[in-house]
DRENKOLLUM-783555 format. One record per residue: residue number from 1; residue in one letter; x, y, z of N, C-alpha, C in turn. Coordinates in steps of 0.02 Angstrom, whole numbers, always signed. Example, Ala and Ser with C-alpha at 12.3 -4.5 7.8 and 13.67 -1.06 7.14 Angstrom:
// residues 2
- 1, a, +660, -284, +390, +615, -225, +390, +660, -165, +390
- 2, s, +642, -112, +354, +684, -53, +357, +645, +2, +394
// end
This chain:
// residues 202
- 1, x, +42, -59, +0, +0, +0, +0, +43, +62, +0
- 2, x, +27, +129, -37, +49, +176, -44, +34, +224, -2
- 3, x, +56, +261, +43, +23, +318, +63, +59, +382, +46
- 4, x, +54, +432, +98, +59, +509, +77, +122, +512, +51
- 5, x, +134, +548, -26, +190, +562, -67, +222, +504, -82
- 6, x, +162, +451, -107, +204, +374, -137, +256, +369, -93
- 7, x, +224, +358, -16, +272, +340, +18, +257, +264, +41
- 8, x, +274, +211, +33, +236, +150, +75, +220, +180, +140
- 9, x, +139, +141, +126, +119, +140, +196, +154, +130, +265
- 10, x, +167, +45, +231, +225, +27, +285, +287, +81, +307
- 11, x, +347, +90, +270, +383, +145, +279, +354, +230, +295
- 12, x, +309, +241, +299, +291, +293, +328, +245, +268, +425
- 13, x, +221, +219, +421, +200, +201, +488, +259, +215, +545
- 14, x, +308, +170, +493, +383, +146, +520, +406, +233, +555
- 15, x, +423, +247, +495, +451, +324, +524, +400, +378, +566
- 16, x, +368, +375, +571, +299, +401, +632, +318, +380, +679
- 17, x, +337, +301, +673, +337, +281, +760, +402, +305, +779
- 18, x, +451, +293, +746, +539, +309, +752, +512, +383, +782
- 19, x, +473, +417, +743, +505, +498, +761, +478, +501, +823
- 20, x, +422, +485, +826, +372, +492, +895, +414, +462, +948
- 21, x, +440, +400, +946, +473, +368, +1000, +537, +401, +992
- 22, x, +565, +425, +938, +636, +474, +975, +623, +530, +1004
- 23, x, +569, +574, +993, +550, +615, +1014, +546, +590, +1124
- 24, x, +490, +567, +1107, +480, +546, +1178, +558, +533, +1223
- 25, x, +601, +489, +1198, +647, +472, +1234, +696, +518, +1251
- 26, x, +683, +559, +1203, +745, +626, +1210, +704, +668, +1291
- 27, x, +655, +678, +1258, +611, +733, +1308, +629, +689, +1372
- 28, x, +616, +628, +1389, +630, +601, +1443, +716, +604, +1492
- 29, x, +724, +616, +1427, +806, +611, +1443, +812, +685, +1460
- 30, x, +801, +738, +1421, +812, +825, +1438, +792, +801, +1520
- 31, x, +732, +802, +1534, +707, +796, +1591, +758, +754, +1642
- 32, x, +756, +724, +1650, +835, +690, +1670, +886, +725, +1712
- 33, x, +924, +731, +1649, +972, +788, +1629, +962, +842, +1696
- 34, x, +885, +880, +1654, +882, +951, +1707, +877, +925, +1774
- 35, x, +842, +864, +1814, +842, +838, +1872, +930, +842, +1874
- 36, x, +961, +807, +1866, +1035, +816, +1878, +1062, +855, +1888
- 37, x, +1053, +927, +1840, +1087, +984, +1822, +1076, +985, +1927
- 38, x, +1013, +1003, +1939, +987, +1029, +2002, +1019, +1006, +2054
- 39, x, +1028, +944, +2048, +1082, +907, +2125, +1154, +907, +2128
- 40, x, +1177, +887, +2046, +1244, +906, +2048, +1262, +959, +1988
- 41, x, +1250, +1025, +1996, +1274, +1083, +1960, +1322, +1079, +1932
- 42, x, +1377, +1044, +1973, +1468, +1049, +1930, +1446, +1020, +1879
- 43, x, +1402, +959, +1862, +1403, +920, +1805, +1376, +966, +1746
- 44, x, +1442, +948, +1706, +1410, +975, +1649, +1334, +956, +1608
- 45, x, +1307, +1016, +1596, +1212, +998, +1566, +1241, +967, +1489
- 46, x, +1292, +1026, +1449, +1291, +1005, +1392, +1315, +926, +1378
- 47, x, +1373, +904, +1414, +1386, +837, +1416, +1343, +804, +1445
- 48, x, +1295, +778, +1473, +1239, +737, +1487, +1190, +755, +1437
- 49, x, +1181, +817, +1394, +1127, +815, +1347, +1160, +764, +1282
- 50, x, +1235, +770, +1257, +1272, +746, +1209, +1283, +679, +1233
- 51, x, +1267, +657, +1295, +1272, +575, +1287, +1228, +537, +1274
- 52, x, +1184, +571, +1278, +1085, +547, +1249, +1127, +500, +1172
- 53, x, +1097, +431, +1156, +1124, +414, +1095, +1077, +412, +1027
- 54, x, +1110, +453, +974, +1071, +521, +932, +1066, +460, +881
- 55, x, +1106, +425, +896, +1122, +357, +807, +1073, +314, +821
- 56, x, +1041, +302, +874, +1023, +225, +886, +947, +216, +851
- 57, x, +904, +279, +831, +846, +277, +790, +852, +263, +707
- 58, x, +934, +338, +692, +932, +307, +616, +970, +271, +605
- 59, x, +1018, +217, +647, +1039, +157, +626, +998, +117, +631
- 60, x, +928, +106, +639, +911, +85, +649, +829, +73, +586
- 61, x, +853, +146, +576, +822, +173, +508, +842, +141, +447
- 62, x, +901, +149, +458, +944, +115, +400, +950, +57, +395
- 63, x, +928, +21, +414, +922, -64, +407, +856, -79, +362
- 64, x, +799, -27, +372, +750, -54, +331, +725, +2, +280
- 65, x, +755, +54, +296, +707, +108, +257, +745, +139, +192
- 66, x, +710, +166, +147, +736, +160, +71, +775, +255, +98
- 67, x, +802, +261, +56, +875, +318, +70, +820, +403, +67
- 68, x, +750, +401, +26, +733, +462, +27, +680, +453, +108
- 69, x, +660, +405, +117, +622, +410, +175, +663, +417, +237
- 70, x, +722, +383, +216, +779, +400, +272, +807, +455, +293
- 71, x, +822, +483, +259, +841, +577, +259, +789, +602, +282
- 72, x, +724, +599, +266, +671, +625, +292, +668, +609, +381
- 73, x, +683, +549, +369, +664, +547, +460, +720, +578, +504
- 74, x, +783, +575, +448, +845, +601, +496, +843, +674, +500
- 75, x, +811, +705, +460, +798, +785, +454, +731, +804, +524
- 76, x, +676, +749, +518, +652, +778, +571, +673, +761, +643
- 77, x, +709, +715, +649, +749, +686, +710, +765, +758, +738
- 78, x, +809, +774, +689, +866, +820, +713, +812, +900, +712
- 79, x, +773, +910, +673, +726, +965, +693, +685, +946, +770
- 80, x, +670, +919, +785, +646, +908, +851, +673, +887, +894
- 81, x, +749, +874, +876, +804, +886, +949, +821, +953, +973
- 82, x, +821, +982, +906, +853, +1036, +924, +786, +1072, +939
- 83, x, +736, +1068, +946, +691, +1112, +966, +689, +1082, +1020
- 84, x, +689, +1036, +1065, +691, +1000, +1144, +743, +1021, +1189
- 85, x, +794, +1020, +1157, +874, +1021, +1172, +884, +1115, +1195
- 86, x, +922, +1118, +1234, +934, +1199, +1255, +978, +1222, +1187
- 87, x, +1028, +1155, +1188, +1073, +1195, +1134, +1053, +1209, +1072
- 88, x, +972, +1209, +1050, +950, +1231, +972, +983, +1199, +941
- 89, x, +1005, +1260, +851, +1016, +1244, +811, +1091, +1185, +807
- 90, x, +1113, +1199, +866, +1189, +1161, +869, +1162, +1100, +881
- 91, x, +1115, +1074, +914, +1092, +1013, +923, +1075, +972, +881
- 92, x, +1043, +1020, +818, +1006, +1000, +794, +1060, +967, +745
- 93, x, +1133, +1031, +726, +1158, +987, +685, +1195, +949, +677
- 94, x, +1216, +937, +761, +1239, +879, +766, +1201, +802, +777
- 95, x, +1141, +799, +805, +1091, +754, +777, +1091, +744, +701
- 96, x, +1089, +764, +670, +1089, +777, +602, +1153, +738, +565
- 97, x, +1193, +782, +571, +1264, +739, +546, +1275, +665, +560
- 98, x, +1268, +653, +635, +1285, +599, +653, +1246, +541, +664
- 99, x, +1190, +554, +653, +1146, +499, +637, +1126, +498, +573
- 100, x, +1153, +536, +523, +1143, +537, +436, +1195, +477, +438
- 101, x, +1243, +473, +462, +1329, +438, +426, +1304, +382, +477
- 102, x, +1274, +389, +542, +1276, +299, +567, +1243, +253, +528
- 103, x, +1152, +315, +495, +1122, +260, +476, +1148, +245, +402
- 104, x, +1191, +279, +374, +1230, +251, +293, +1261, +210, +303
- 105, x, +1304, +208, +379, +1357, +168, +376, +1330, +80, +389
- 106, x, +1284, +71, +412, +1227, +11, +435, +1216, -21, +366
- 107, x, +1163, +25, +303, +1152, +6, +267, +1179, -72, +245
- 108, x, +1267, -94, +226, +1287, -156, +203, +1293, -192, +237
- 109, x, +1266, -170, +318, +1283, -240, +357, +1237, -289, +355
- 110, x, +1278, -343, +360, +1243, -423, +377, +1278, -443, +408
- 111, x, +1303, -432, +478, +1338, -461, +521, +1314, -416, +582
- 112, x, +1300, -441, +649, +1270, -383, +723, +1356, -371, +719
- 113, x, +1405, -389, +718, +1478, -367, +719, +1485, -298, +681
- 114, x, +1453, -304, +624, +1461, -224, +561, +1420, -166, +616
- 115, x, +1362, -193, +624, +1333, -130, +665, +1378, -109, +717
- 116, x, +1398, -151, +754, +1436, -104, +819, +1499, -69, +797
- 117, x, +1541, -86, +753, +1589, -66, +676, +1551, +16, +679
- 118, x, +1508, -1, +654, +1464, +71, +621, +1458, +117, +674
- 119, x, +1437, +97, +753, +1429, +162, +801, +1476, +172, +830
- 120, x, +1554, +120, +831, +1591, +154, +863, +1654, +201, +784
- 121, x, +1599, +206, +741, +1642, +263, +689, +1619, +320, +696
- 122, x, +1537, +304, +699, +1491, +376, +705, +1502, +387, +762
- 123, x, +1521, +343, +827, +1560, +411, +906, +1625, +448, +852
- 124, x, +1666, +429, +825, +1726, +457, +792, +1690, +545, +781
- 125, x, +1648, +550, +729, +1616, +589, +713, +1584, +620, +772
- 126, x, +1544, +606, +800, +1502, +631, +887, +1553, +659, +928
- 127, x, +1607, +642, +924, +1667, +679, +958, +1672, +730, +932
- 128, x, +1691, +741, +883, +1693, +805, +829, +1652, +856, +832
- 129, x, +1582, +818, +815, +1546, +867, +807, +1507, +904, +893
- 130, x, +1523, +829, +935, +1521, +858, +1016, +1550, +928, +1047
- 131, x, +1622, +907, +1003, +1675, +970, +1039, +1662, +1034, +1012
- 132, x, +1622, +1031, +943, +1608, +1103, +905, +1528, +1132, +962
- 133, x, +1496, +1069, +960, +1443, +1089, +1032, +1440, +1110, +1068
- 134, x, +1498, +1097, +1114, +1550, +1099, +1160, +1559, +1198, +1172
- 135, x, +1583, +1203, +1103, +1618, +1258, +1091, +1575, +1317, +1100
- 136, x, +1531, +1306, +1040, +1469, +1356, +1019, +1424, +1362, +1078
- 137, x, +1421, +1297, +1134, +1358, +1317, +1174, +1372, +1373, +1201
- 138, x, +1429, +1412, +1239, +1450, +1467, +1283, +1509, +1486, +1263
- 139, x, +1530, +1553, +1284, +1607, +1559, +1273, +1633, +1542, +1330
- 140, x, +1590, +1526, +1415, +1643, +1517, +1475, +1649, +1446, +1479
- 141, x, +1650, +1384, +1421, +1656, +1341, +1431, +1725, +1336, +1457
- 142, x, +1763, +1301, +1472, +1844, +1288, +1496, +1852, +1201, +1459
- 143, x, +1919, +1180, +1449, +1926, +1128, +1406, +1940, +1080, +1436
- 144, x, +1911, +1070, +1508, +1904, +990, +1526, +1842, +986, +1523
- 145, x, +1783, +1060, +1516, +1686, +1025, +1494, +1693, +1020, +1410
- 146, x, +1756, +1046, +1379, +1734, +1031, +1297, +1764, +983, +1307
- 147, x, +1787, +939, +1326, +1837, +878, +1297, +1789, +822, +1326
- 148, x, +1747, +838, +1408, +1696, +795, +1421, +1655, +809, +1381
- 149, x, +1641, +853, +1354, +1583, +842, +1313, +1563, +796, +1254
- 150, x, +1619, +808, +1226, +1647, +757, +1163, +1653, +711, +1184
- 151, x, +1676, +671, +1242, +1672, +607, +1264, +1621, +602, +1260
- 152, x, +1570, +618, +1284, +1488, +619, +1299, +1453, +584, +1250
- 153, x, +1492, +655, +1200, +1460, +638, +1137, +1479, +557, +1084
- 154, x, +1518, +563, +1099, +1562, +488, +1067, +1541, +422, +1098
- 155, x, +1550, +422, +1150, +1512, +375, +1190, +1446, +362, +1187
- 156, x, +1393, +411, +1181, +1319, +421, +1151, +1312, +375, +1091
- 157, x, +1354, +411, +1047, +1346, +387, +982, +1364, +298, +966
- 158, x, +1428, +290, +1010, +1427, +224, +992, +1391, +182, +1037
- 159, x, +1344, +191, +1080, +1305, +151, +1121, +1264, +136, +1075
- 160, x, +1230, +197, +1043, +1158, +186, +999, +1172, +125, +947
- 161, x, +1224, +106, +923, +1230, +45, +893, +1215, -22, +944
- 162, x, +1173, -21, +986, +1142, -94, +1036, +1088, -81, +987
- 163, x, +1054, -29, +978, +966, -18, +955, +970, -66, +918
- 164, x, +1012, -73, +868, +965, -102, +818, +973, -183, +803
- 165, x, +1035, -201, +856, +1052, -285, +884, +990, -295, +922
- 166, x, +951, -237, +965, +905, -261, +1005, +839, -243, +989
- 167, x, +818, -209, +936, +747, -209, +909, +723, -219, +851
- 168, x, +819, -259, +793, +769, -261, +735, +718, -342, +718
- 169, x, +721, -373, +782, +699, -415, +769, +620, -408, +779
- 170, x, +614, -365, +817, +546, -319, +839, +509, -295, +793
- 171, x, +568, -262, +751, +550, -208, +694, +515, -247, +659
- 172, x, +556, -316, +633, +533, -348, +567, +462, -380, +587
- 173, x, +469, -413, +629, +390, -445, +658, +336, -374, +656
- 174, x, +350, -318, +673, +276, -286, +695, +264, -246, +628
- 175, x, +332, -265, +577, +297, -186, +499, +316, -223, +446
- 176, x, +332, -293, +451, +349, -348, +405, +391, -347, +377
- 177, x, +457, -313, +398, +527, -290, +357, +587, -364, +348
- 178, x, +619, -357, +311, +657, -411, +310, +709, -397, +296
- 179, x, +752, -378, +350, +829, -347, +368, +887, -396, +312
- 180, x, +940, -399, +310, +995, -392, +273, +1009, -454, +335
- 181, x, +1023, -421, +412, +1034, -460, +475, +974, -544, +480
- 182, x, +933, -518, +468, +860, -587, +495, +888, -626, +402
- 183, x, +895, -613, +370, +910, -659, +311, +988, -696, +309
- 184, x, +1036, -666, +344, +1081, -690, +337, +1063, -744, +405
- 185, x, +1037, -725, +437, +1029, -773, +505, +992, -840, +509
- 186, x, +939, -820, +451, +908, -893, +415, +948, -931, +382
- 187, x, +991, -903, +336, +1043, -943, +314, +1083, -978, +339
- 188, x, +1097, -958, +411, +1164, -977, +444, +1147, -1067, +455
- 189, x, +1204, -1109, +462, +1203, -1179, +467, +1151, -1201, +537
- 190, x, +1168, -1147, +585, +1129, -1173, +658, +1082, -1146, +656
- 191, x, +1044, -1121, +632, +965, -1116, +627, +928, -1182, +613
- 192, x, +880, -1210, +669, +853, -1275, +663, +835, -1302, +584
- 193, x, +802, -1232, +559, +776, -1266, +481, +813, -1270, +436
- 194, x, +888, -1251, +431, +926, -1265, +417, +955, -1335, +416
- 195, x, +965, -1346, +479, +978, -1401, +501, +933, -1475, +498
- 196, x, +880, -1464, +490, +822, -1503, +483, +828, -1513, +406
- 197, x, +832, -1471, +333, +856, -1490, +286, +920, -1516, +258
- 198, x, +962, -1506, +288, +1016, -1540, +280, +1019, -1609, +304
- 199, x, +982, -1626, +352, +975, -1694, +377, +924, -1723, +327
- 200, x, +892, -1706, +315, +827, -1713, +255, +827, -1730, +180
- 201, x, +863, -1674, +154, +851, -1656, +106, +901, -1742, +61
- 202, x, +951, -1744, +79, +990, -1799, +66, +952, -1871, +49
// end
């Protein structure tokens, strides 16, 4: 089925729920965050907002969704972080960047080994674009909160590569997708039906 702007149905349900549920999790997390800010002040806000992990929706994107619906969801990801997020437009574009390149980098995997490959490259990047975060949020930052921050951020980023070891099996059962990962896994020798034809088939 087709829906709005010959988009599959399916792939547009898909990305509704992604945005809605990143949405939610972020907001839960700001909230968090500001509880923290309140008890322990020294802690840096911007480094606990940059460890939130920004990859783990569109790597997660990128396992099933075709490349124009993908940009789309990674564009509004990152528009509604940065409208949640204190740090605005900087939020936004680092959401943006770094969950554009996790969920590209996902795309060829067929191994749960490639995915975690993939988020600890996009922390590479989350560092980067953390410390420019880092930079731009204030000028009285000092450079042990930009350098935590970038940790923050790096660390964020490569966590979010669990998401999609731990929900695309979710994914495929509830919107009928059939990952790159769930096909190579049917194939594999120790899968019972596998194994049941080979004893068989002979």
């Amino acid at each position: 089925k087709v829906g709005l702007g010959g988009v599959p149905l399916r792939d547009a349900s898909f990305a509704l729920t992604a945005l809605v549920g990143s949405a939610a999790a972020l907001w839960g997390w700001l909230s968090l965050v500001d509880g923290v800010s309140l008890v322990a002040p020294n802690v840096s806000k911007t480094a606990l907002t940059l460890l939130f992990p920004v990859t783990a929706v569109p790597m997660l994107a990128g396992l099933v969704l075709p490349r124009r619906v993908f940009l789309g969801l990674c564009a509004a990801i990152a528009v509604c972080a940065g409208s949640l997020a204190s740090l605005g437009i900087v939020y936004t574009a680092h959401t943006f960047a770094v969950g554009l390149v996790a969920g590209q980098l996902v795309v060829p995997c067929r191994q749960r080994s490639c995915i975690l490959r993939a988020g600890g490259a996009a922390g590479i990047l989350a560092f980067l674009t953390g410390l420019c975060a880092a930079v731009l949020a204030g000028s009285s930052v000092g450079l042990g909160e930009m350098m935590a921050s970038a940790a923050a951020a790096c660390v964020g980023a490569a966590m979010g590569g669990f998401a999609p070891l731990a929900l695309s099996r979710p994914i495929e059962w509830v919107f009928g997708y059939s990952t790159k990962l769930g096909l190579v896994e049917l194939l594999s020798y120790d899968h019972p039906l596998m194994r049941r034809l080979m004893d068989r088939a002979p």
